[in-house]
C-alpha positions, 0 to 999 in steps of 0.5 A: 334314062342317064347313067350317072357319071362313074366315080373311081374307088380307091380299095385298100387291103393289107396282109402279111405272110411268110415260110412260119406263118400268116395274118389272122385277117385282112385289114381294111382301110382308107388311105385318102387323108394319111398321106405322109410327106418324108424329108428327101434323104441327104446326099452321100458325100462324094468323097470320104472325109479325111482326118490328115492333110497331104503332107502329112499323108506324105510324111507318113508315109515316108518314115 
């Protein structure tokens, strides 16, 4: 007699807990179909913008 081919199950649990208190129950789902696709977070700038250009940086600071 053949075995059938063996078939991963994907299982998903969630819970939460902490120091004042805990879930009433597990909850049971099926997460095959809700994946969700986020934008990537745009780059930090490489340098923090400034309002004043380099002279006036200099007059400024000269007076």
């Amino acid at each position: 007699m053949e075995r059938k081919e063996i078939k991963g199950i994907a299982f998903y649990i969630t819970a939460w807990i902490n120091w004042w208190g805990k879930s009433e129950k597990l909850e049971f789902y099926n997460n095959e179909e809700d994946t969700i696709e986020y934008p990537p977070m745009p780059l930090k700038p490489r340098c923090r913008p400034t309002t004043e250009s380099q002279e006036e940086y200099k007059a400024r600071v000269e007076e």
